[in-house]
C-alpha positions in Angstrom: -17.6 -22.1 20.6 -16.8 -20.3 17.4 -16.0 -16.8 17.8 -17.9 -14.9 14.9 -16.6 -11.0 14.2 -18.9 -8.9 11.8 -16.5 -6.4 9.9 -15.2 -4.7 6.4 -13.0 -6.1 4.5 -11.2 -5.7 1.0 -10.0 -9.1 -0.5 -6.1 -8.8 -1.8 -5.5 -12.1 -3.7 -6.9 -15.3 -3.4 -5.4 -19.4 -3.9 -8.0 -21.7 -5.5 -8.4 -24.8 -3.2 -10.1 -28.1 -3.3 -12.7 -28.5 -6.1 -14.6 -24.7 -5.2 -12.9 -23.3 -2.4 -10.7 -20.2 -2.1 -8.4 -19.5 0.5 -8.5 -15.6 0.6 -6.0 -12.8 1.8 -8.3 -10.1 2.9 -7.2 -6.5 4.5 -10.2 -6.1 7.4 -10.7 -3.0 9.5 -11.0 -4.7 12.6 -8.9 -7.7 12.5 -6.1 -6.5 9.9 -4.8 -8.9 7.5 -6.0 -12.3 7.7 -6.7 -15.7 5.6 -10.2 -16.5 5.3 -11.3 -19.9 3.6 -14.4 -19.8 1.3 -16.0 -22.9 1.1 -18.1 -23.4 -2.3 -17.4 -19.6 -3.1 -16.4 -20.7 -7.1 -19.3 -22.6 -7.5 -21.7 -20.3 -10.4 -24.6 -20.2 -7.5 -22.0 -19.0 -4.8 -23.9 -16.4 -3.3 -20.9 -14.9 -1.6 -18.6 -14.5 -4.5 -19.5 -11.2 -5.9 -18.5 -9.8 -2.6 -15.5 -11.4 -2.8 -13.9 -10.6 -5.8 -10.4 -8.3 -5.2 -10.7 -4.4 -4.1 -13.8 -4.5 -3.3 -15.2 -3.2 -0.2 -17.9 -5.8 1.1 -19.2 -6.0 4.9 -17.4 -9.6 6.2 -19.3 -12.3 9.0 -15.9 -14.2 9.6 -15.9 -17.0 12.2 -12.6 -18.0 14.1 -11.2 -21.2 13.3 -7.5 -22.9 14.1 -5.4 -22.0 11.3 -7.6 -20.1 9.0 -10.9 -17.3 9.3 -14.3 -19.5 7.8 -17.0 -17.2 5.9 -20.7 -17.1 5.9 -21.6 -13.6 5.1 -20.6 -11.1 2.7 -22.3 -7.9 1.5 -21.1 -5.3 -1.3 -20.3 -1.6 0.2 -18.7 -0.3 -2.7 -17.9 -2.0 -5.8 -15.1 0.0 -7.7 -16.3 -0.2 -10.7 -14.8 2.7 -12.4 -11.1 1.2 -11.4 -12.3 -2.9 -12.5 -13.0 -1.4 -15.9 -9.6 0.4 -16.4 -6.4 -1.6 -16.6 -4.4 1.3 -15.6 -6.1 2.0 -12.3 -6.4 -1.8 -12.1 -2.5 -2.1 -12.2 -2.0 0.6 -9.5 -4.4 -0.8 -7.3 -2.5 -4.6 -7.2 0.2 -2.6 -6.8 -1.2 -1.3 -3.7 -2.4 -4.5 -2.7 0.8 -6.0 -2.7 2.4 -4.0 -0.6 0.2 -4.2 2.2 0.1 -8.3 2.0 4.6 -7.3 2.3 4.4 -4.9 4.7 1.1 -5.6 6.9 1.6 -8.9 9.1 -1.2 -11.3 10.1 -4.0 -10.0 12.6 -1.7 -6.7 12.9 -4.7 -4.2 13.0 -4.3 -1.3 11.2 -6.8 0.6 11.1 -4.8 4.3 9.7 -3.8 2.3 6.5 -7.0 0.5 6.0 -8.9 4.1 5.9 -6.0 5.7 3.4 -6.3 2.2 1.2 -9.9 3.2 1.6 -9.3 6.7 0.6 -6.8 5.8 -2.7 -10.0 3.8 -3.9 -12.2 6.2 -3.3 -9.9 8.8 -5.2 -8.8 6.6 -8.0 -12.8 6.0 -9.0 -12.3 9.7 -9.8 -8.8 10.3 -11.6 -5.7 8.1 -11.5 -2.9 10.7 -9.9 0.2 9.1 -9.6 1.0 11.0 -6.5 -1.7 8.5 -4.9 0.5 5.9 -4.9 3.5 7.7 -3.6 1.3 8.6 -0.7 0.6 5.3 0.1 3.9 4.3 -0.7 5.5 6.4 2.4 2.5 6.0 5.0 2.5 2.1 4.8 6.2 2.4 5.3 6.0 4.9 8.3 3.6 2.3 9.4 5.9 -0.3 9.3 8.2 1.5 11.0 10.4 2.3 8.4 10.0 6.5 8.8 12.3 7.7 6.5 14.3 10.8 8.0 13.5 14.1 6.0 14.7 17.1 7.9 17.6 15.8 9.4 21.0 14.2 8.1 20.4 10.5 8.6 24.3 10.3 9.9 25.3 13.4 11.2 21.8 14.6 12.5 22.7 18.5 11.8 19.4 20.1 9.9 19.3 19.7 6.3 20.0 23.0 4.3 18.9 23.4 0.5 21.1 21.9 -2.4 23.9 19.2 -2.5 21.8 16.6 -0.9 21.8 12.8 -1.4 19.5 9.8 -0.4 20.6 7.3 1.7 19.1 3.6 0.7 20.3 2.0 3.5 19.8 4.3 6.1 16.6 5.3 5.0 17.4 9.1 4.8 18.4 12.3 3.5 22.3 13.1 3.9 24.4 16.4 3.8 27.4 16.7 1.2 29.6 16.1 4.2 28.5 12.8 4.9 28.1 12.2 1.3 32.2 13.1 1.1 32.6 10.3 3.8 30.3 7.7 2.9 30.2 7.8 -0.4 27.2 5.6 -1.0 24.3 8.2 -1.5 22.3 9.4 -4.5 21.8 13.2 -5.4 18.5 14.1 -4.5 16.5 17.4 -5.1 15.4 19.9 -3.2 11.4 19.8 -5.1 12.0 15.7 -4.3 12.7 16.4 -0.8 10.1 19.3 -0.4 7.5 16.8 -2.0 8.4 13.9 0.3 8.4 16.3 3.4 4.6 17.7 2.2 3.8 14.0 1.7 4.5 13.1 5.4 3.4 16.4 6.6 -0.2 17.0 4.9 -3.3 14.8 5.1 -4.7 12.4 2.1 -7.1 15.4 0.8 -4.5 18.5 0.9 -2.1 15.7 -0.8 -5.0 14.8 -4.1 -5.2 18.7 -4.6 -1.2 19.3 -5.2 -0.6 20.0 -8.7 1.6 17.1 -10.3 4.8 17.9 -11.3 5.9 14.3 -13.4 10.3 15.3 -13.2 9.8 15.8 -9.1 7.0 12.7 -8.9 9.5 10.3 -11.2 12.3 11.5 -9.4 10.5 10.3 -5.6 9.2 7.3 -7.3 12.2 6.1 -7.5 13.3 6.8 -4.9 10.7 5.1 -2.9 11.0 2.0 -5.2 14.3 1.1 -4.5 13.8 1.8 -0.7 10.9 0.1 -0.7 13.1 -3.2 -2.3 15.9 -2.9 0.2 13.7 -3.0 2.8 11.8 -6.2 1.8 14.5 -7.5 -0.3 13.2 -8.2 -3.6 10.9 -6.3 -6.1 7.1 -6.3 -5.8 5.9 -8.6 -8.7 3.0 -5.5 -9.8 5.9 -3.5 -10.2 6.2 -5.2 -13.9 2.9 -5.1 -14.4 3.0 -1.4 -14.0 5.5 -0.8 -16.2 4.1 -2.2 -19.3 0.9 -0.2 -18.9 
């Protein structure tokens, strides 16, 4: 008997397949990450295919099947409209996408990153803060277990004091000038950065949308995060490019 889960779901990407199929990657709040197959869903009379356009939110009846999730019921929650028609929000948002299909696995609930995906959307309909992404950037990599350590010397593990800090890529962490002396292989980091990356972790998503936006300390952890973020997975997220020519 096919097992039939109702839930809600926000489609990532999808692969065309067949003559009018789609085989979908879609982020769900009770099952996670998982591939769905639309039958028929780019035919013009599909009456699914609205709801399952990317970064939408859309209430999901998926059915079990052997290797992928079958669809017969999709509803529109909330549309996004205000991001579909801006190619800057747009760009973030398959930026965000992409890094949950990287670091979320298949059928690995997740229900704290599906609400703060939830939440980004919700705040990029109304502005397009930058420090959204870096948010999301360091909670999906706690959640992968990839906690970067922020208060503590990642090699020595004596307390961080203010000034001559660096940022170890490989470690994943902050370093004193004394391990910096013997190691050799961090990059200076500020205090604002690591103030900003500690309030990050710290602080919920609201007290994080209300922090006034400082672009030298934000560029500064952006990159930061970027080039941890491609060390862990090894390669450079292909939105990445997409975001830069915006």
């Amino acid at each position: 008997m096919m097992h039939s889960i109702k839930t809600s779901g926000i489609v990532l990407k999808g692969t065309n397949f067949g003559e009018a199929d789609k085989i979908l990657t879609i982020f769900t709040e009770r099952l996670g990450k998982v591939k769905v197959l639309a039958r028929g869903v780019r035919k013009i009379k599909s009456h699914l295919a609205g709801a399952l356009e990317p970064f939408i939110l859309s209430n999901l009846l998926l059915h079990e099947g052997k290797t992928f999730y079958s669809i017969s019921g999709a509803e529109i929650v909330e549309s996004f409209s205000t991001i579909h028609d801006d190619i800057e929000k747009i760009a973030r948002v398959f930026f965000l996408g992409e890094l949950i299909d990287n670091f979320i696995s298949s059928e690995e609930k997740s229900t704290d990153i599906f609400e703060l995906f939830l939440s980004t959307l919700r705040s990029l309909e109304n502005n397009s803060k930058d420090i959204l992404l870096l948010t999301f950037q360091l909670k999906i990599i706690e959640a992968a277990g990839y906690k970067p350590v922020l208060f503590d010397c990642v090699h020595c593990k004596q307390k961080i004091e203010p000034g001559n800090n660096f940022w170890d890529n490989l470690e994943g962490g902050i370093i004193c000038q004394k391990c910096q002396n013997k190691f050799h292989h961090g990059k200076e980091i500020s205090d604002n950065a690591i103030k900003l990356l500690r309030f990050i972790e710290k602080n919920n998503f609201n007290e994080i949308d209300r922090l006034k936006d400082d672009q030298n300390i934000r560029l500064e952890v952006e990159l930061i995060l970027k080039k941890y973020i491609g060390n862990i997975l090894e390669k450079e997220l292909k939105s990445e490019s997409f975001l830069k020519m915006i």
